[in-house]
TORKOL-4160 file (C-alpha; in steps of 0.2 Angstrom, whole numbers, padded with zeros to 4 digits, m for minus):
271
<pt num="1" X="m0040" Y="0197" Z="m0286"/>
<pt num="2" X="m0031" Y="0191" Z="m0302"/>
<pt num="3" X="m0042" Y="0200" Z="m0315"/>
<pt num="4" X="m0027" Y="0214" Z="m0317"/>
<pt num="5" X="m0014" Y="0200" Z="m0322"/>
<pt num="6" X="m0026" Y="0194" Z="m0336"/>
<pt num="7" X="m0032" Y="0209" Z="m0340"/>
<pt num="8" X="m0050" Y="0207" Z="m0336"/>
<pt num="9" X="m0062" Y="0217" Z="m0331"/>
<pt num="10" X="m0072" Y="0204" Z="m0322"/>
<pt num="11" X="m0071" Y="0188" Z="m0317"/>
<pt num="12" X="m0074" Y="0175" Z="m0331"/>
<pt num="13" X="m0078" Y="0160" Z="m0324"/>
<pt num="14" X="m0093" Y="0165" Z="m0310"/>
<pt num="15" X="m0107" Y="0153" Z="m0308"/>
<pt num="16" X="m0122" Y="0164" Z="m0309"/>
<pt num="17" X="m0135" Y="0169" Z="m0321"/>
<pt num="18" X="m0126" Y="0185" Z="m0330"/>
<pt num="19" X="m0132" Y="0185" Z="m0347"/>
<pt num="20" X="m0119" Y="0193" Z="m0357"/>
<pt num="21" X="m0107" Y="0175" Z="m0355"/>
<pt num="22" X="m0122" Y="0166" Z="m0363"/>
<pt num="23" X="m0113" Y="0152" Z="m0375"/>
<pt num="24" X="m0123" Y="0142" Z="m0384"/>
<pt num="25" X="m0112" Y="0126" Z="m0391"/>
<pt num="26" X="m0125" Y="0115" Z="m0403"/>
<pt num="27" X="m0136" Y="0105" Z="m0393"/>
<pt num="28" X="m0140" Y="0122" Z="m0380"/>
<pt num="29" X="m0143" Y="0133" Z="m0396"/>
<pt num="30" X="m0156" Y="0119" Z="m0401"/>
<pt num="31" X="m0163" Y="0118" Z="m0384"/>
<pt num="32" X="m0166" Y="0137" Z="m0384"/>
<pt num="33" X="m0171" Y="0138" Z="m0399"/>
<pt num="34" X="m0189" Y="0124" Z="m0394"/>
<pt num="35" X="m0191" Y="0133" Z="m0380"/>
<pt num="36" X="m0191" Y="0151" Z="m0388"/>
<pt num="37" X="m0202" Y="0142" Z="m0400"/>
<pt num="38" X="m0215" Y="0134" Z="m0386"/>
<pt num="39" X="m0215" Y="0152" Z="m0379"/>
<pt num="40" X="m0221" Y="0162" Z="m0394"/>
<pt num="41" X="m0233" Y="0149" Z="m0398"/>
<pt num="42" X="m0241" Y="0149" Z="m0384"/>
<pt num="43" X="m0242" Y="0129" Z="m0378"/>
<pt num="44" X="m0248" Y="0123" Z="m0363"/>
<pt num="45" X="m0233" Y="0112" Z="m0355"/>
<pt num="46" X="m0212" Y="0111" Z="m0359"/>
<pt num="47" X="m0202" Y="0099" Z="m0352"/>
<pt num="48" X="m0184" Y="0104" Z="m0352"/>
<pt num="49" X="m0171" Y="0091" Z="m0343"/>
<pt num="50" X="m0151" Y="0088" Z="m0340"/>
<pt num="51" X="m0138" Y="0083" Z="m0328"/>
<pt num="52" X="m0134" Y="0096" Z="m0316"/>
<pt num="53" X="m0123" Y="0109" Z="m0318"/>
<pt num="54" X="m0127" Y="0108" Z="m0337"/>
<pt num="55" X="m0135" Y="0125" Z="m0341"/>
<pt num="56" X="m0156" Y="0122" Z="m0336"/>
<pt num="57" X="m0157" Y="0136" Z="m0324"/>
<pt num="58" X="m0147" Y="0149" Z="m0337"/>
<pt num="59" X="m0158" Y="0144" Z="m0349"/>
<pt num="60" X="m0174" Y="0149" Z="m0340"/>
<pt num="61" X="m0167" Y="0164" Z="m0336"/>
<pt num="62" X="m0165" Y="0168" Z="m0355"/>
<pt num="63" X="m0182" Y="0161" Z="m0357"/>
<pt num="64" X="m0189" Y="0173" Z="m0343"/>
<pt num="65" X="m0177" Y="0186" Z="m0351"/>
<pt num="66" X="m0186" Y="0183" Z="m0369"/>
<pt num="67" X="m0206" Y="0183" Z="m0361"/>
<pt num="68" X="m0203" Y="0200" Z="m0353"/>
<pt num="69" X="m0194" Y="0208" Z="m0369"/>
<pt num="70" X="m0210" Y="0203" Z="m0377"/>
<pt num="71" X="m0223" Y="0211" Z="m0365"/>
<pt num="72" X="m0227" Y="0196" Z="m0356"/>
<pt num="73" X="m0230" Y="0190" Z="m0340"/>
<pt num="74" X="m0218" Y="0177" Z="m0330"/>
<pt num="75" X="m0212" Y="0171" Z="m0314"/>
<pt num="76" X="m0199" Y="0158" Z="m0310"/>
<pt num="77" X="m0201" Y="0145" Z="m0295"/>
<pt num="78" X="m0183" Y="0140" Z="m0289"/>
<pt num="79" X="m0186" Y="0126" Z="m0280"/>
<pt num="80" X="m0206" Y="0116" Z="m0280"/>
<pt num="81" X="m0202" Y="0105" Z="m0265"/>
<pt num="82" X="m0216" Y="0114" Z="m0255"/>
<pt num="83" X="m0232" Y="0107" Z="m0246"/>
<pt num="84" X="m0247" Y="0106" Z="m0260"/>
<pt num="85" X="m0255" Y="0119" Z="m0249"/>
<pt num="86" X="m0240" Y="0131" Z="m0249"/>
<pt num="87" X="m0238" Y="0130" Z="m0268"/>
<pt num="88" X="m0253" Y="0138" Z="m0276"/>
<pt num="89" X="m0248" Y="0153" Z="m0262"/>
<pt num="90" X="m0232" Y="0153" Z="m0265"/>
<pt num="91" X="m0237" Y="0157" Z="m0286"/>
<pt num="92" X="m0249" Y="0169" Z="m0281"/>
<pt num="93" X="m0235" Y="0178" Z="m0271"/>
<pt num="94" X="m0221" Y="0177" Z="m0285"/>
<pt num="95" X="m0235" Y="0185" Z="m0296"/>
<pt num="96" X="m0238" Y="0200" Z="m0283"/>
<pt num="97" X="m0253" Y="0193" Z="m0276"/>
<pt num="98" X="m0247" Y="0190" Z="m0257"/>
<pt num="99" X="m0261" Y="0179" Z="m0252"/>
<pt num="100" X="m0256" Y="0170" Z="m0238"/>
<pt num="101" X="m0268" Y="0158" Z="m0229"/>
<pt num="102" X="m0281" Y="0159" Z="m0243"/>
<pt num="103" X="m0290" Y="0143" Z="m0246"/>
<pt num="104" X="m0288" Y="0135" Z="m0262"/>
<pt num="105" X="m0302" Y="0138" Z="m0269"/>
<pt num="106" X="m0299" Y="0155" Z="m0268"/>
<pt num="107" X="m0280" Y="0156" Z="m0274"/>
<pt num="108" X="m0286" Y="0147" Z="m0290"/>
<pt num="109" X="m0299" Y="0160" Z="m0291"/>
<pt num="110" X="m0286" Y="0174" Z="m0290"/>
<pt num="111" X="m0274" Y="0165" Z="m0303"/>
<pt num="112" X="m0287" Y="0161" Z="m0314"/>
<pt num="113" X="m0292" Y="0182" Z="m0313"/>
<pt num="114" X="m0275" Y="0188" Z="m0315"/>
<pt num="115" X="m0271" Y="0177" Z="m0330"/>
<pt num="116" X="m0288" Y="0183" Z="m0339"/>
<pt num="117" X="m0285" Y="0200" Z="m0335"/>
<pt num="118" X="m0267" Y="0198" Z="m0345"/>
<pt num="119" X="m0277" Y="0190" Z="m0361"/>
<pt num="120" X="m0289" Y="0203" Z="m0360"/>
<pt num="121" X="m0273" Y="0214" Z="m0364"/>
<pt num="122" X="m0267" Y="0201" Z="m0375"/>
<pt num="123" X="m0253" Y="0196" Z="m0363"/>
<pt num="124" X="m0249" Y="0179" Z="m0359"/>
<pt num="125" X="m0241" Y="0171" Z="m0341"/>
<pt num="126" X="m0229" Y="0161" Z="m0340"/>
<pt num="127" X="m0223" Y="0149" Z="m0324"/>
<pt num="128" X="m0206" Y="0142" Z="m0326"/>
<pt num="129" X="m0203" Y="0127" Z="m0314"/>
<pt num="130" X="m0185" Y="0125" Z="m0311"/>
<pt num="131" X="m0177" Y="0108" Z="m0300"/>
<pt num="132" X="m0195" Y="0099" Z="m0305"/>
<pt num="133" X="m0187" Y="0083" Z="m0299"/>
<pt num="134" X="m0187" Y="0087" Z="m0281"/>
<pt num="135" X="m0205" Y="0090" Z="m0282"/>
<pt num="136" X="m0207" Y="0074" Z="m0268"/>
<pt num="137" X="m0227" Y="0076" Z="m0267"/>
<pt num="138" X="m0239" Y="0071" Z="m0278"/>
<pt num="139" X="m0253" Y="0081" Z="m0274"/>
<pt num="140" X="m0241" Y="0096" Z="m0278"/>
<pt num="141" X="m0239" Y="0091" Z="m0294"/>
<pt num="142" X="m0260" Y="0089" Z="m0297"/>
<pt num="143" X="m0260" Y="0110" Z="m0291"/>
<pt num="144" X="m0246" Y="0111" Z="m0307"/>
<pt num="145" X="m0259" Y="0101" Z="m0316"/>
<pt num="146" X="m0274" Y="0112" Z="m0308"/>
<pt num="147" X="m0267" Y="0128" Z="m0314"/>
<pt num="148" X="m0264" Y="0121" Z="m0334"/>
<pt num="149" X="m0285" Y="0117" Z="m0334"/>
<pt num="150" X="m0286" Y="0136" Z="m0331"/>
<pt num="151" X="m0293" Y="0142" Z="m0348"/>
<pt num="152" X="m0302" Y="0154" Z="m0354"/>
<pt num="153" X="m0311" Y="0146" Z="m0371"/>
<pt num="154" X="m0300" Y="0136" Z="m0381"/>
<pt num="155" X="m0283" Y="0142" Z="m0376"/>
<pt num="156" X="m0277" Y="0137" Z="m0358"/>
<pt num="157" X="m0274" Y="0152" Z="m0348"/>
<pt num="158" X="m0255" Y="0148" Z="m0343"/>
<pt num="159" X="m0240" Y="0141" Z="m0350"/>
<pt num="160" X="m0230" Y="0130" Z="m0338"/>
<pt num="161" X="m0210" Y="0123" Z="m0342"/>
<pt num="162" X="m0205" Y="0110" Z="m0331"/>
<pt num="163" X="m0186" Y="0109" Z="m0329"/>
<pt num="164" X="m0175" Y="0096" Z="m0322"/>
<pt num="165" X="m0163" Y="0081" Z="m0319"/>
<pt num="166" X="m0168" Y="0066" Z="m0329"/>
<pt num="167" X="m0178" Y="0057" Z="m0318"/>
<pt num="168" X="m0190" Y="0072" Z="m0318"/>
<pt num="169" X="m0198" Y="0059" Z="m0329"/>
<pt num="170" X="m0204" Y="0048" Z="m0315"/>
<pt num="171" X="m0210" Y="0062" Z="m0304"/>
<pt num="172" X="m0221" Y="0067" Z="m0318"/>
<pt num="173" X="m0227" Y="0049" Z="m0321"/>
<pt num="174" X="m0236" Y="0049" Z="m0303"/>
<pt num="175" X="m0249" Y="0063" Z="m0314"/>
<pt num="176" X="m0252" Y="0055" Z="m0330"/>
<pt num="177" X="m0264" Y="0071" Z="m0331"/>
<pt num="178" X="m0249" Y="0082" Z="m0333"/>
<pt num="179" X="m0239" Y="0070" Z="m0341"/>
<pt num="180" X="m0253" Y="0070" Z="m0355"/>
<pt num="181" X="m0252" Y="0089" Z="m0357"/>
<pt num="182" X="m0233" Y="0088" Z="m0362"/>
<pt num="183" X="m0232" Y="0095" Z="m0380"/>
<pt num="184" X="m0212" Y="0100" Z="m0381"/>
<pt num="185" X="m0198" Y="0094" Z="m0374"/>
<pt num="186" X="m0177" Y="0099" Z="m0376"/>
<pt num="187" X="m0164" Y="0090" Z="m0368"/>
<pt num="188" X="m0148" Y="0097" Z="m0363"/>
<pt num="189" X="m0130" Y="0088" Z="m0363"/>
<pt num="190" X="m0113" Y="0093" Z="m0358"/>
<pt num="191" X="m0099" Y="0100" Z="m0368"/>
<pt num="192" X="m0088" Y="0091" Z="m0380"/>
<pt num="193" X="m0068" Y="0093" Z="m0378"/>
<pt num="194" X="m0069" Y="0105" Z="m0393"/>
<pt num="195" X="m0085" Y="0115" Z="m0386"/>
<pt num="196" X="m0077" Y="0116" Z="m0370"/>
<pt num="197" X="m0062" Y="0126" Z="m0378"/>
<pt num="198" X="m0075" Y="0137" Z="m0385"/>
<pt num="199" X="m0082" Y="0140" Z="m0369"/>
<pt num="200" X="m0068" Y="0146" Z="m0361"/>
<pt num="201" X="m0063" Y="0157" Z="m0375"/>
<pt num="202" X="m0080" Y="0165" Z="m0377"/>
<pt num="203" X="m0079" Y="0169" Z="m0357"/>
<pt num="204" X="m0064" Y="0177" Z="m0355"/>
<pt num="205" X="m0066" Y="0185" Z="m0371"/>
<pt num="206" X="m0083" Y="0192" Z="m0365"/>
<pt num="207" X="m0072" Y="0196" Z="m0350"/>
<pt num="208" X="m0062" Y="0207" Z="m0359"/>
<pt num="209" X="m0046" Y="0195" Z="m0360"/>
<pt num="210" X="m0038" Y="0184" Z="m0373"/>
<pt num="211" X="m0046" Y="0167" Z="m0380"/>
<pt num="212" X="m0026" Y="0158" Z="m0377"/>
<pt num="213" X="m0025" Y="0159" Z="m0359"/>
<pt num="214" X="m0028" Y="0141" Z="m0355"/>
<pt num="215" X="m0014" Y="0129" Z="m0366"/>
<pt num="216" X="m0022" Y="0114" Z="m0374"/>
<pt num="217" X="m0015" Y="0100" Z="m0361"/>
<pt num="218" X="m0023" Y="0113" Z="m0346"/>
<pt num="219" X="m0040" Y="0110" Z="m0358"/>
<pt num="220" X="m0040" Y="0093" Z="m0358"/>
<pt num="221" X="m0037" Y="0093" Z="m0341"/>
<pt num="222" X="m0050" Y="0104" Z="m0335"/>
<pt num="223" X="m0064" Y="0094" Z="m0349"/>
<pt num="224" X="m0058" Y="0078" Z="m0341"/>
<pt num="225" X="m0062" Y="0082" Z="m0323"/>
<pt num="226" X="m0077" Y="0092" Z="m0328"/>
<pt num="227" X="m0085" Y="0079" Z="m0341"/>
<pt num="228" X="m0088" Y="0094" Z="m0350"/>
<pt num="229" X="m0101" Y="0102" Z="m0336"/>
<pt num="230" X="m0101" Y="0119" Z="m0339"/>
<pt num="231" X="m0104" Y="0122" Z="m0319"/>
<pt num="232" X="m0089" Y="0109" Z="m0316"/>
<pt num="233" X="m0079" Y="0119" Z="m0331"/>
<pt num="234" X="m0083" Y="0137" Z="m0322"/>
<pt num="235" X="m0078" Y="0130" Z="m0304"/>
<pt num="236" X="m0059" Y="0122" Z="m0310"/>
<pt num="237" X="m0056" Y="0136" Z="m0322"/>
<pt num="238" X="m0057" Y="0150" Z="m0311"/>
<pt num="239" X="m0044" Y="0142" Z="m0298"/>
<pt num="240" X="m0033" Y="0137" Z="m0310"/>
<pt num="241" X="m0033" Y="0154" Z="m0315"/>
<pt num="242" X="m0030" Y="0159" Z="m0299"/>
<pt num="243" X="m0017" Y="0147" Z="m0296"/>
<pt num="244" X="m0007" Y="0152" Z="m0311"/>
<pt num="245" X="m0009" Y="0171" Z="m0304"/>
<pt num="246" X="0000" Y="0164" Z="m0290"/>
<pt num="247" X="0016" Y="0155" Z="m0300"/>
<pt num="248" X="0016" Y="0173" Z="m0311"/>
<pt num="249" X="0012" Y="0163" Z="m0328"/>
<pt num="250" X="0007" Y="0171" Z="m0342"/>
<pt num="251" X="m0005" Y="0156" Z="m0348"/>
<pt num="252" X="m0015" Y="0142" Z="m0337"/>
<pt num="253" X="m0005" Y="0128" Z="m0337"/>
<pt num="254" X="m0007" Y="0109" Z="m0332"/>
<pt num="255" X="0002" Y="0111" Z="m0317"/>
<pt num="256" X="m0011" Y="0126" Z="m0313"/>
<pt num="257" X="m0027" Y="0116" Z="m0318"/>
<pt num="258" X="m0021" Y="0102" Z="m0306"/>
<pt num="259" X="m0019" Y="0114" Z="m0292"/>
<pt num="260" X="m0035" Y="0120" Z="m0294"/>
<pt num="261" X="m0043" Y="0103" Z="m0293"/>
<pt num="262" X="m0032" Y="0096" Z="m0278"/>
<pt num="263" X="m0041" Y="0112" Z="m0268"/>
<pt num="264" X="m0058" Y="0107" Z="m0277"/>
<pt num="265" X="m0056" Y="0090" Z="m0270"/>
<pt num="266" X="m0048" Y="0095" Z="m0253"/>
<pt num="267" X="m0065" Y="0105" Z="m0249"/>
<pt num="268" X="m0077" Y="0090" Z="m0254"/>
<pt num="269" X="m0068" Y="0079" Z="m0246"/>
<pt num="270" X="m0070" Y="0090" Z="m0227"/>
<pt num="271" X="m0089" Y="0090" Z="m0231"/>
């Protein structure tokens, strides 16, 4: 809608999982960077948390994006808040083995034959957990720890990341046998006021427009409001794009930021 006024060839500020606007400000690029590492080394379990909105779900996707470009095998649960006898099925089905009503028994046997199958071809498989924290049984989490004792000699036959909120910590704690296998962590934070500026200027440079379209009192604006949460950030800057499109300004404004956020807050509040 306003892409043509800012001469863009798409829109900036989408919340989704399109590569090419991958930013990486300090602490992300570090958090890539052990995960990349965990990946090619082939460890058993990564822990990977942050507040919401922060980036863990773009990361994974990076992650997935990196395994593949490798030769390797992985799938990504979304969301692990499933029945202990639904999980290990559900697995089986995200790697193309549609098993439904199997026993266990007999879903570990097919996991554990599809992942030996892979090393046999020199190709490791992945699982990437994504929301971990609303994992709410525990049993679940002992199927997550089941699959990690899957080995084939002395290496284990999957690689597992865990990603969450924070207090994934204590829904891990109720399986001190998967806590115990946890052997890298990262931690993602929100973006400084400075990082924030970045991020906007790498987005709507990626979206083919220029870097100065917001002014620096619209920044700190949106970075206040947002505390640097580049979902938050991606959310206020596209309507305050759009609001400005509306006035017919040639660059974001305060007045346009604000406008933006009284809509924000005008929605949350009918919910």
């Amino acid at each position: 809608m306003y892409e043509a006024h800012w001469n863009l060839t798409n829109k900036p500020f989408r919340n989704d999982l399109d590569m090419s606007f991958a930013f990486f400000w300090e602490g992300y690029e570090e958090a890539v960077a052990r995960m990349q590492y965990w990946a090619a080394d082939g460890k058993r379990l990564a822990l990977l948390t942050g507040p919401p909105g922060v980036g863990k779900s773009f990361l994974l996707a990076l992650l997935s994006r990196d395994i593949r470009r490798r030769g390797d095998i992985t799938a990504t649960v979304p969301n692990p808040s499933l029945a202990p006898a639904e999980f290990l099925q559900y697995v089986l089905a995200l790697y193309g083995h549609d098993q439904t009503g199997v026993r266990k028994s007999e879903s570990l046997t097919l996991l554990t034959n599809f992942a030996s199958e892979n090393a046999a071809q020199n190709i490791r498989t992945y699982l990437l957990i994504d929301d971990a924290h609303a994992i709410g049984d525990r049993e679940t989490l002992e199927e997550i720890n089941l699959i990690l004792n899957l080995a084939e000699g002395p290496r284990p036959l999957f690689s597992i990341v865990l990603s969450g909120e924070p207090g994934v910590r204590n829904v891990i704690a109720q399986c001190p046998g998967l806590r115990q296998k946890i052997e890298m962590g990262a931690g993602l934070s929100p973006l400084s006021r400075d990082e924030t500026e970045r991020y906007l200027s790498h987005r709507l440079g990626v979206a083919g427009g220029q870097g100065d379209i917001f002014k620096g009192a619209a920044i700190d604006a949106l970075h206040n409001w947002s505390k640097g949460v580049p979902r938050l950030v991606n959310t206020a800057a596209d309507l305050a794009l759009l609001a400005a499109f509306g006035e017919g300004k040639t660059r974001v404004d305060v007045a346009a930021v604000e406008s933006g956020l009284e809509e924000i807050e005008s929605q949350t509040s009918a919910a």
